[in-house]
Every structure is written in C-alpha cells, then in structure tokens.
N, C-alpha and C positions, 0 to 999 in steps of 0.2 A: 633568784632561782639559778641554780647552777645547771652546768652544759647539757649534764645527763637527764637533768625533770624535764629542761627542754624538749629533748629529744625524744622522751615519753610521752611527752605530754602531747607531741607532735604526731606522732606514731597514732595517738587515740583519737583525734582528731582528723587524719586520713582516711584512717580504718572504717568513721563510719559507727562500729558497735566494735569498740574491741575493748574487751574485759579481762580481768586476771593479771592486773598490772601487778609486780610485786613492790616490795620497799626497797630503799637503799643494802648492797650491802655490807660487808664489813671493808672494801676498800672503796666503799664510797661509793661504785658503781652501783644502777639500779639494773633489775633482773628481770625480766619477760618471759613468762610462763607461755612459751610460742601456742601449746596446746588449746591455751584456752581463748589466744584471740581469735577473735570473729571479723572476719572482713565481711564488709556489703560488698559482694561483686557486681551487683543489677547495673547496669546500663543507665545512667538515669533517661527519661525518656523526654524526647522533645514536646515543649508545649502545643498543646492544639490549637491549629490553625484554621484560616477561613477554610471555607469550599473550595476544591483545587481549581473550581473551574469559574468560580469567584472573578471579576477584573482586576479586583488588588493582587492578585497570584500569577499574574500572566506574567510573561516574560517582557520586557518591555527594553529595548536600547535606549539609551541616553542620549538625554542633548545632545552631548557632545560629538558621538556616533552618530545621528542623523545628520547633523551637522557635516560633518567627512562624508558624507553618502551623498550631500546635495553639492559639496565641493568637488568631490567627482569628477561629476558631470559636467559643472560649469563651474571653476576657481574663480569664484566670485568673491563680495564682502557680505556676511552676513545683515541686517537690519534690525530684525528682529523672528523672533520664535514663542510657537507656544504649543501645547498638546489640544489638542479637541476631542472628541469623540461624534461618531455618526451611526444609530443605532445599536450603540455598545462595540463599534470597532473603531479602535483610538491611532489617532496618526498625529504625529507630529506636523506644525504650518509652519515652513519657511520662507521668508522674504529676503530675498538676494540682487544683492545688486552689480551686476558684470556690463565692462564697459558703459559706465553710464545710462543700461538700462534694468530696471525690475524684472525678475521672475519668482513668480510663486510656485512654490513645492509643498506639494502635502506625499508623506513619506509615512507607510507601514508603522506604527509603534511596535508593532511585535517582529516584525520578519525583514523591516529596512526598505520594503521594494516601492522604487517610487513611482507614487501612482497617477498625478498628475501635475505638470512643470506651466504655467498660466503663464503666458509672455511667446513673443513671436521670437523662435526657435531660429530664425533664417537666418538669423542677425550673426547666430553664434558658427563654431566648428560642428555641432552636432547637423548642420545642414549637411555636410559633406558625406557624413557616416549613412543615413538614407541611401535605402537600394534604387529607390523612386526620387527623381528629379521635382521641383516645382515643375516645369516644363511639359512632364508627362503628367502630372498631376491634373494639371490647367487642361490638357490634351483629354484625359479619361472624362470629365465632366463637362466639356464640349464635344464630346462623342453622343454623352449619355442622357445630353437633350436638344442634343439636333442643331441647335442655333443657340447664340447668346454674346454677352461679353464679358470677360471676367473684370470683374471690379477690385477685388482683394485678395491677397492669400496672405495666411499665415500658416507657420509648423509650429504645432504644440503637441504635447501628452497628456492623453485623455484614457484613464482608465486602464493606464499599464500598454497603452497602445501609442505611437506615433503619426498623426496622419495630420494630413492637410486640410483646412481649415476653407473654402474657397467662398467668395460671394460672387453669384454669377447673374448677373439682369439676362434674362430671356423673357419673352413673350409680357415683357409690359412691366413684369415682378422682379423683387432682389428675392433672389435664394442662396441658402449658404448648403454648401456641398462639401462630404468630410470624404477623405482618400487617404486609406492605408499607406504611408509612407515607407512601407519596406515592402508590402504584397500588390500594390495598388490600386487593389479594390475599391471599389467606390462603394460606402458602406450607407450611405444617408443623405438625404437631402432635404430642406428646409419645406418641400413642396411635393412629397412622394409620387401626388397623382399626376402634377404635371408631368413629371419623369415619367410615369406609365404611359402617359397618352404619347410624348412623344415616341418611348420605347413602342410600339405600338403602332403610329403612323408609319417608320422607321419599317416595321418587319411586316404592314402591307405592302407597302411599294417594293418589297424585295420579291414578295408572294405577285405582284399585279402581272410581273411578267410570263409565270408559270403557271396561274390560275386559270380555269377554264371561263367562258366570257357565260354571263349570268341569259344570254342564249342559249347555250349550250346547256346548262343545267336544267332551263326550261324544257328543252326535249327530251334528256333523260327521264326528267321527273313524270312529263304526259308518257311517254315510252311505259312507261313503269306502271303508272295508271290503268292506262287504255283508252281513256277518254273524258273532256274535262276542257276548261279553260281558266289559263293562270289568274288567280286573283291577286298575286302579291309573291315578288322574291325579291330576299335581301340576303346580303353578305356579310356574314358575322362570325366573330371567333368564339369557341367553345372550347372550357379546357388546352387553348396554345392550339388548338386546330382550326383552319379557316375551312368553313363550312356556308353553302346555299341552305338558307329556309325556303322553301315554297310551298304554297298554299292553292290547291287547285280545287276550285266549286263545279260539282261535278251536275248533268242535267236534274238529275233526283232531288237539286239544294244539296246532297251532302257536301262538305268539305273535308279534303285530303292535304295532310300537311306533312312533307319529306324535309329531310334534314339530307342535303349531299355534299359528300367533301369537295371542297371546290377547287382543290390539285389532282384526283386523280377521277372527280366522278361516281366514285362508291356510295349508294345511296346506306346511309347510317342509319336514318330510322324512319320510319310511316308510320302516321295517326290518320286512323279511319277515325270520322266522327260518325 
C-alpha cells in the first residue's frame, strides 16, 4: 500500500463515517471529495458508573498519604497498615513504632484527619504542644472529687480530641477520669454519680455558711401558717436550689407542706392538704 492509501485510508478511520473517497489520480495522488466527508463530532461519552455516593466512589488517600499523616505527628517506623471500615466510614489502622514504643493511629480514609493515636502520648514531643499540663490535669480531677489519689495518667486521642486519660482511687474505687488536654475540661468519669455526690457535698458546705438554720425555717414556715406544729423539715436541693421542705400537722389533722429557700427564706410553694 503506498503512502497516499495510507493516508486515506487513515483519514476514514478517524473520521468515524467519512465517505466519498475518490481513486487515484493521474499522478498517482488520491483525491478527497472534502464535501462529502462526514465526521462523527459526538463526544464519545463516559461509561456509566456506580452510584456517586456508592463507597467505591468516595474519595479515599492512599497508603502511602496516610502513612505521611501518621509520620507527622510522630516520625516513627511504620509496622504494619490496613483499611477497615466502621458503619460504612473507612479509615485507615496504623501501627507505629517511635522510640521503642507502639502507637496505634486510625486515620480518616477520606479526609486524612486522625482520629485516634492508642499509646501513652507523654512519652513523646506532642506532650509539650498541650495547653494543659499533666499536673493541672491530675489537679482538675482532684478538684472534681474532693479526695483521692492518682494512680495513672496517660495522653492519648480519642475521637479527634486530646485529653488525659487519669485513674484516680477515691472513696474505696479506681475510676478513670478523661481531661481535655488543650481546654481542661474534665469531660467524663468512670463513676458519674460518685462525682455528683461529691460535687454536691462540695457546694453544701459552701451553702452551710449562708443558709438559714433549719430553726429558722421552722418559724417562717408556722409564721406563714398561723398555727400548727412541725412534723418533719429536711434540707434538700431542687433544680441547683437549696431549699427547706416542712411539713406542719395542723390541730384539724390537716397537713401543710412549704417548700422555703433556705438562703434567703422565700417561702416557694404551699400544699394545703
């Protein structure tokens, strides 16, 4: 086939649909009647794909990108890696090893951000970066139950968050106590209600000095009466307000029950029975 069928032949084959080729002609050149070819212009169009919103379509960085994201933080050696999934959101698990110690990383598949680092954090530099000390850490959660003694801390990330890790023996139990390590919030405790009761104990004895004496509530409440003798008054919180219940059995057997605040004396509510 000589240069020019080529180059026909080539032409009818890009074209798609092109027709109206002519023959050779008299100097051996062939001849292209331009009018009559047809080009396909169409676009050809992309094959159809899954669901865009499908798992196989999501955006996902690479190993090798997670990998740099956990080196980071801590320029460690790698161990090993793998992708997971938790409810249909996929993250990459890294096992890392700095200075002779492990830390686990599970890292975003889609967006990189790591979301928790499993291994005690003090060991490393990221100690120093914390706005919050150990020291004030240990301090907020022996604030926040009155007594005890700390047994353990660690810093780890938990949840995209930073915080301290603490186990604290008070009143006979171990509890572990977690503190925002840049806010220092103390967000959780292993034992909620103990933490209430001492929170609790804590802001009666603050009130014992300014409260009026459960005497005292006694007369307001017969005051308020008229007449009557107490059957029963106790001191109790309502809503964050420290409040006298008393119950006064009046001569008729009725009973009258006042609710009074027991800082400033303002009788809050009566139930005639």
């Amino acid at each position: 086939m000589n240069k020019w069928t080529t180059i026909a032949t080539s032409l009818l084959l890009a074209g798609g649909a092109a027709i109206g080729v002519a023959g050779a002609t008299d100097n051996g050149k062939v001849s292209v009647d331009e009018s009559a070819v047809v080009l396909n212009t169409q676009t050809a169009q992309p094959a159809q794909t899954e669901n865009e919103n499908s798992p196989a379509n999501d955006e996902t960085i690479t190993k090798e990108e997670a990998i740099a994201i956990a080196q980071q933080v801590l320029p460690g050696k790698v161990k090993e890696i793998e992708q997971d999934s938790d409810d249909g959101h996929r993250y990459y698990e890294i096992e890392l090893k700095y200075e002779g110690k492990d830390y686990d990383f599970d890292i975003d598949a889609a967006t990189g951000e790591v979301l928790n680092i499993d291994g005690n954090l003090l060991r490393t530099p990221l100690a120093d970066k914390m706005e919050i000390t150990a020291e004030q850490a240990k301090q907020a959660v022996l604030d926040e139950v009155g007594e005890g003694r700390i047994m353990e801390i660690e810093l780890e990330k938990n949840r995209g968050t930073y915080m301290y890790e603490i186990e604290v023996k008070a009143h006979g139990d171990d509890d572990d106590w977690y503190v925002d390590a840049n806010t220092g919030e103390v967000l959780a405790s292993g034992n909620h209600k103990r933490g209430a009761e001492a929170q609790s104990q804590r802001t009666q004895q603050a009130d014992s000095a300014e409260r009026l004496s459960v005497e005292e509530a006694k007369n307001i409440a017969l005051a308020h009466v008229g007449q009557g003798r107490v059957d029963d008054a106790d001191l109790d919180r309502e809503n964050g307000r420290l409040v006298y219940e008393i119950e006064i059995e009046q001569s008729g057997g009725d009973d009258v029950e006042l609710i009074i605040d027991a800082l400033t004396g303002e009788i809050l509510h009566v139930d005639w029975d």
